[in-house]
N, C-alpha and C positions, 0 to 999 in steps of 0.2 A: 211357226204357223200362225201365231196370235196377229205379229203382225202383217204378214202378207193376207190375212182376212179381213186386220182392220184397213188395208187399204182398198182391196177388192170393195169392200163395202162404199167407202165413200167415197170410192169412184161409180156408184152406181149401178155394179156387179150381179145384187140381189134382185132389183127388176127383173132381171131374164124369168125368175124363178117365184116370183108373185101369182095368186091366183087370183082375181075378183071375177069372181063369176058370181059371188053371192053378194057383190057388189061393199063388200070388205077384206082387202087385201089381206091373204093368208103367205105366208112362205113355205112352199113347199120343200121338206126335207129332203124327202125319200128321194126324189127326182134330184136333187141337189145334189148328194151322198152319190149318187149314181151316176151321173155326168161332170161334177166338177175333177178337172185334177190339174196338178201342177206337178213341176220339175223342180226338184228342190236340191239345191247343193251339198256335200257330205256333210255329214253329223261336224266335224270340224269344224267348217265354216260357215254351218246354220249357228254355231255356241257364238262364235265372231262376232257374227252378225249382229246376234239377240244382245251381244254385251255393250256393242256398242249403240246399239238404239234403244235400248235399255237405258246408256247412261244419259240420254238424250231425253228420254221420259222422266229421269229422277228429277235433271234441270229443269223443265218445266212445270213438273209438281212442285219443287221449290220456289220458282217464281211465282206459283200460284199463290202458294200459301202466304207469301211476302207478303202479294198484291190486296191479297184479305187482308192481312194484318195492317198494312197501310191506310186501307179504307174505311176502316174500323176507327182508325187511329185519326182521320184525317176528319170526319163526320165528329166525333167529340171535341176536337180541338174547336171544328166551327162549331158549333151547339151552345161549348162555354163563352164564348168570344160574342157571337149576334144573342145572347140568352138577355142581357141588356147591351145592345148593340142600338146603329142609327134604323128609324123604320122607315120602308119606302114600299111603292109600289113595284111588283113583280117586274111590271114592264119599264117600268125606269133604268134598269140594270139589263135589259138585253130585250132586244127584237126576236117576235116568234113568225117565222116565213112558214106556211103549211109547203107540204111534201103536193105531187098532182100525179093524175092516174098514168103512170109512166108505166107500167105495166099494159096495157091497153097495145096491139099492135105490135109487142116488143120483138125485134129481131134478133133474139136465141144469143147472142153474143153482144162482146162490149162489157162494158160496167153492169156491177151488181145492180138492181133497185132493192132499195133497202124497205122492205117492208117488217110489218110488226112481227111479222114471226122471225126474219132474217135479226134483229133487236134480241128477242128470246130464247131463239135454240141457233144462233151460225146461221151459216151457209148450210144448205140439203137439197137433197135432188128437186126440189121443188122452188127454190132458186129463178129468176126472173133475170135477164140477162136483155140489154138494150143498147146499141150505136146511138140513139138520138143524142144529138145535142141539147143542152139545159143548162140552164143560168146559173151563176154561182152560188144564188143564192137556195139553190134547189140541189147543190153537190154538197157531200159530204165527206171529208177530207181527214186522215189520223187524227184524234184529239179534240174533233168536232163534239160539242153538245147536242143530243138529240132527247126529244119529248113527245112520247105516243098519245095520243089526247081524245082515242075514240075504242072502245074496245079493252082493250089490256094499257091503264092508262101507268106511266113511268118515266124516269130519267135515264138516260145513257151516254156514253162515252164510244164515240165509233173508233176503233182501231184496225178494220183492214182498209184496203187499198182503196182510193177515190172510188164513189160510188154516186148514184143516184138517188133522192130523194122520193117516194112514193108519199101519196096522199093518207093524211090520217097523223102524221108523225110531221112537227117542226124542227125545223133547223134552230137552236135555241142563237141568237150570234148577240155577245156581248156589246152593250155601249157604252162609249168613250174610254174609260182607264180599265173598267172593273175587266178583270183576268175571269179567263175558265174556271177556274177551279174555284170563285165565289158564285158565279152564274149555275153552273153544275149544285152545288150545297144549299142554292138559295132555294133551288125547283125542285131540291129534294126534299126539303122542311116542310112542303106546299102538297107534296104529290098524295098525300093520303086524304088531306081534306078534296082535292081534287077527286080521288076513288071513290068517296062519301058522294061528292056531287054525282058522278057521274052513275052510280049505284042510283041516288034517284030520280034521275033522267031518263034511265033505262030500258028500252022498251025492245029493241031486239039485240041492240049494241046501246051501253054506256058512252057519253061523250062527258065533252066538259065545250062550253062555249068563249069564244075572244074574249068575253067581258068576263069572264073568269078570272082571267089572267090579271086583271088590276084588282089584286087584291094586296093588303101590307103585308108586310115581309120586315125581319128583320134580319140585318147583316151587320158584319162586323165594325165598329167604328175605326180602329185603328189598323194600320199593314200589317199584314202576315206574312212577312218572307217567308217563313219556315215551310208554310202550306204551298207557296210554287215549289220549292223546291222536293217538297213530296207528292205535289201533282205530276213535275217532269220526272221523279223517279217511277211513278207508276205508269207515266204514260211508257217511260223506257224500257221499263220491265215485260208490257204488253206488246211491244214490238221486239224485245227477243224470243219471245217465245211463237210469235208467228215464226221467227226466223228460226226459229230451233225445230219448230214442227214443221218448215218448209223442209230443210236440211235432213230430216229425220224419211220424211215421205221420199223425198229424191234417193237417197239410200235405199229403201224399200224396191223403189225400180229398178236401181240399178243392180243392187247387188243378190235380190231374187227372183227382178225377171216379170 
């Protein structure tokens, strides 16, 4: 039952059963309890079922907890390394492209637009979906850097499928040699004094402005192999577990319907 709820749910199930008439969306139980029902397979093959998408849930909590520990682990190693490292300008080390209101018009299908909230909580039924065509420089592709710079301001790491770029959020794209995973650390060193700014900018939305962005920075003087290769295991890690909760959800349909 857990999980044929947790998919009814994010499949958008619950709408049926929302009230706003008070103009704050309630879920009604009663009518819920009263109307829902399903067809469920013998007790046999409901244990089956639950064991095997169970063991499906354990491997993702373990890659989770990896992906923490990685991340943890990867933000100290740069920390020691740029603590006296070479100093440069933000933008020295990577071009910021603003995201455009690609929302506006959107036809329900197509690629995600990635907005600040899709950054923060996923994908949700509130979700923005659009066919247009847009520049590369405005897609967002596995392993892209991304920086929200008006509102809820941060760094990110995009991991699902090609998407689009909404306004408000850049494309962070590295120049000449420097790899993601110094581009990604460098905008994370920067990101609280950017929150400072942006906190007193503030007037109905925080921002931070272009000229922000040339501020110094310090990064590593010397190579870090070690760091790609714990950026490509994290990035790899983040794409099993799409694939494991792809894998997990397709079972859900098939095997309760």
């Amino acid at each position: 039952m857990y999980y044929l709820l947790q998919s009814w749910w994010a499949s958008g199930g619950s709408w049926e059963f929302q009230n706003q008439s008070t103009g704050i969306a309630n879920f009604q139980f009663k009518i819920f309890a009263e109307k829902f029902e399903v067809s469920l397979p013998p007790l046999e093959e409901q244990e089956r079922i639950a064991g095997i998408l169970g063991s499906l849930d354990d491997k993702i909590e373990a890659n989770t907890r990896l992906i923490q520990t990685l991340k943890e682990y990867m933000t100290a190693l740069y920390k020691a390394e740029a603590k006296n490292g070479k100093v440069l300008e933000l933008t020295d080390i990577a071009d910021f492209i603003n995201g455009r209101a690609f929302t506006k018009d959107a036809t329900g299908t197509g690629r995600v637009v990635i907005r600040i909230a899709e950054l923060n909580n996923g994908l949700g039924a509130s979700t923005v979906y659009n066919d247009i065509e847009v520049k590369e420089e405005n897609t967002a592709y596995p392993g892209d850097v991304l920086m929200s710079w008006s509102g809820s301001l941060d760094t990110y790491v995009w991991h699902l499928p090609e998407a689009i770029i909404n306004q408000h959020i850049f494309k962070v794209i590295p120049k000449g040699n420097y790899p993601k995973w110094l581009v990604y650390h460098a905008c994370k060193s920067v990101i609280e004094d950017f929150q400072a700014i942006a906190v007193d900018k503030a007037t109905t939305m925080g921002h931070i402005r272009r000229g922000d962005l040339k501020r110094d920075i310090s990064i590593p003087a010397q190579e870090m192999p070690q760091m790609e290769n714990l950026w490509n295991l994290w990035m790899n890690l983040e794409q099993e577990n799409l694939q494991l909760a792809e894998t997990r959800d397709a079972l859900i349909k098939r095997l309760i319907g």
